[in-house]
N, C-alpha and C positions, 0 to 999 in steps of 0.2 A: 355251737351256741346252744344252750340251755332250751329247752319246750317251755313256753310260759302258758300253753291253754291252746286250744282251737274255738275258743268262743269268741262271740263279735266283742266281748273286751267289755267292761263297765265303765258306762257313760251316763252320769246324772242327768236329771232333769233342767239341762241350763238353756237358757231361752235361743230358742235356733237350731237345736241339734237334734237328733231324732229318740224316739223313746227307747231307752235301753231293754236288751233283749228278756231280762226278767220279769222288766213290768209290762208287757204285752202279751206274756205268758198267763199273768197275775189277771188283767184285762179280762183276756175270754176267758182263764177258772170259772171268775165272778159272774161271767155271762152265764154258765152251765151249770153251776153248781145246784141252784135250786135248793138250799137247804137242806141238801143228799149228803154222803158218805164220802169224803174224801180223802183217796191214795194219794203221797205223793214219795212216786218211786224213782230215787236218786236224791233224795230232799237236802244233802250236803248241812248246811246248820240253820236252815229252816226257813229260809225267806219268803219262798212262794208259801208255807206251812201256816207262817204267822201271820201272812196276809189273807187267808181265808179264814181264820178264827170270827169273824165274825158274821160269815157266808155260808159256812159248814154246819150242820149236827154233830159230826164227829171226822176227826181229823188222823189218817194212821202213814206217820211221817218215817219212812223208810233208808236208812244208810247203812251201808258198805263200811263205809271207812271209820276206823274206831276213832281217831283224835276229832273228824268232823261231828261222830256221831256222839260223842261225850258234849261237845259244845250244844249240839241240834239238843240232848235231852237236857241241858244244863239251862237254855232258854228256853224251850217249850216243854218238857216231859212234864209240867203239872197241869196243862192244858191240851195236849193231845197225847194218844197214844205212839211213843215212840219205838220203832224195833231196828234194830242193828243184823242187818240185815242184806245179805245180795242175792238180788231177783233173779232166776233161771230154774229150767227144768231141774224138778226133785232130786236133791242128791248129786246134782252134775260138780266137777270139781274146776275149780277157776283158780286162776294167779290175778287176786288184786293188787291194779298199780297202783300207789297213792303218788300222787304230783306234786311233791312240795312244794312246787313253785306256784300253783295255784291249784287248789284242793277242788274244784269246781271241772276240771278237768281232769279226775283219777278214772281210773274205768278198770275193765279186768279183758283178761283173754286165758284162752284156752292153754294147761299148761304146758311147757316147751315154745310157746309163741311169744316169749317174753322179750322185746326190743332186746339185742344185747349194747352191753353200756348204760347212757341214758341214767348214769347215776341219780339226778332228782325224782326218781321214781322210785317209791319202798315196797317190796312183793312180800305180800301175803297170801296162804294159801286158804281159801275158804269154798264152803262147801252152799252152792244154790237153794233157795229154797222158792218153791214155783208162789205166781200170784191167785193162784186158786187155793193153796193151801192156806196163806196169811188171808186172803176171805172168808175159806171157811173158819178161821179160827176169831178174827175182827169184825167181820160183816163183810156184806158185797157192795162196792161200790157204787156210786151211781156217776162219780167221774174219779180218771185216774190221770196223773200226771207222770209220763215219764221221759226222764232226762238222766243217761248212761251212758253218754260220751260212745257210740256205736255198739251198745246191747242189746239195743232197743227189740227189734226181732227174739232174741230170746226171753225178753220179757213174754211177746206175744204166746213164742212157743209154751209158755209155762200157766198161760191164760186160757184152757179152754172152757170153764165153766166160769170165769169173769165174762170170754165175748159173750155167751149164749145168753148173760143178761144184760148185755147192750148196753156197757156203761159206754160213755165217752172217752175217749181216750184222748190226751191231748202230748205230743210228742217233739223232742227236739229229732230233727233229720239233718245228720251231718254227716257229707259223700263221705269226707276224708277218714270221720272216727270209724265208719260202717267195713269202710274198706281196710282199714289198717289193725282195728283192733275185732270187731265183729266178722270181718272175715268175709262179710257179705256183698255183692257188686250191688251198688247204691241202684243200677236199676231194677235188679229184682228185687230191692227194697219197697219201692214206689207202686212197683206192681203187685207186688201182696198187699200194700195197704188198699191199693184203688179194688182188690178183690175180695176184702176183706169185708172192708165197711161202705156203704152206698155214698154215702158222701166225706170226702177228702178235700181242706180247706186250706192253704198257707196261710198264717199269719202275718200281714202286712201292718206297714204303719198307721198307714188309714182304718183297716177293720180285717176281714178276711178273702180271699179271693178262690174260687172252686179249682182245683189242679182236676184236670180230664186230660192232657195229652202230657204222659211221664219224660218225652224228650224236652219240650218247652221247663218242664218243672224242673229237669237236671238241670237245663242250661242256665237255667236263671239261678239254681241254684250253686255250682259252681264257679259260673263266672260273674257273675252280679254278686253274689250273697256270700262269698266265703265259704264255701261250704255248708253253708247253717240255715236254716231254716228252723219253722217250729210248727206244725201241722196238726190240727184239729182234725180227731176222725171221728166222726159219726154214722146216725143209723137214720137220720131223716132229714 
């Protein structure tokens, strides 16, 4: 059977259901932004981007995939800065997947780790460029959004002069992407964030909830949550 996404799936706002997972991402932005600088790395065709157009100073909306990011600069590139773009250490070289089956779930890996088969997937090979480098050339951020289908760590890796000025970092965390395409064990994922940044948040329905102990935070998040999550890190 065909991959359609490892996201919790899109689910409108219909009365009785829970808020779908964009707009609770979209939620805390709003809460952090503060009229600051905002990344958003994995922006696919720009929804969490267009939803702070009016939260933001300036907005630098960041994709990977060329047909998402034709669309992402076809709706916003006259209102933010848009760059086409995959986040990772300077120069590193990656195989991006695109998912035709649902563009929201393309990511990349390392090359030779390419799923074999898995035809709805289109490989390209492109070359990283870190988030210190697209700051110093756009501004530095004061919140950054990242959502990479299991990169997300090498976003970090490619951020040392983004952390040192404390933006926010607001993150999807998905065991299954972290482990299968990132390469990373989901819990020493949790544990570089918890050492990272002084406070680490899940995103809940109701608001946010403090993650301090990474085995409750796994559990609930693979067996409650799907794999998914979506985690605010902060500096206070």
């Amino acid at each position: 059977m065909a991959f359609r996404g490892f996201g919790l799936g899109i689910m409108r706002r219909l009365r009785g259901t829970p808020i779908d997972e964009a707009d609770l991402v979209i939620r805390e932005c709003r809460q952090f932004i503060d009229g600051g600088v905002f990344f958003d790395v994995g922006a696919n065709v720009g929804e969490v981007s267009e939803a702070m157009l009016p939260h933001a100073s300036r907005i630098v909306a960041i994709e990977p995939d060329p047909a998402s990011f034709a669309e992402l600069d076809r709706r916003l590139g006259n209102r933010v800065t848009c760059v086409q773009a995959l986040v990772g250490p300077d120069g590193e070289q990656r195989t991006f997947l695109t998912n035709t089956n649902a563009s929201k779930s393309s990511t990349s890996v390392i090359p030779g780790e390419e799923p074999p088969g898995h035809d709805y997937f289109t490989r390209t090979s492109m070359q990283a460029i870190s988030l210190d480098s697209l700051a110093a050339r756009h501004g530095m951020p004061s919140l950054v959004k990242v959502d990479v289908e299991g990169c997300e760590m090498s976003v970090l890796d490619s951020a040392q002069a983004v952390l040192a000025a404390k933006p926010v970092f607001i993150m999807e965390f998905n065991a299954l992407c972290l482990s299968n395409f990132g390469r990373v064990n989901p819990r020493d994922a949790i544990d570089r964030l918890l050492a990272t940044f002084p406070k680490v948040e899940v995103i809940t329905q109701q608001g946010r909830q403090r993650v301090t102990d990474p085995y409750v935070f796994l559990m609930a998040n693979i067996i409650d949550n799907g794999s998914v999550d979506n985690v605010v890190c902060s500096w206070r």
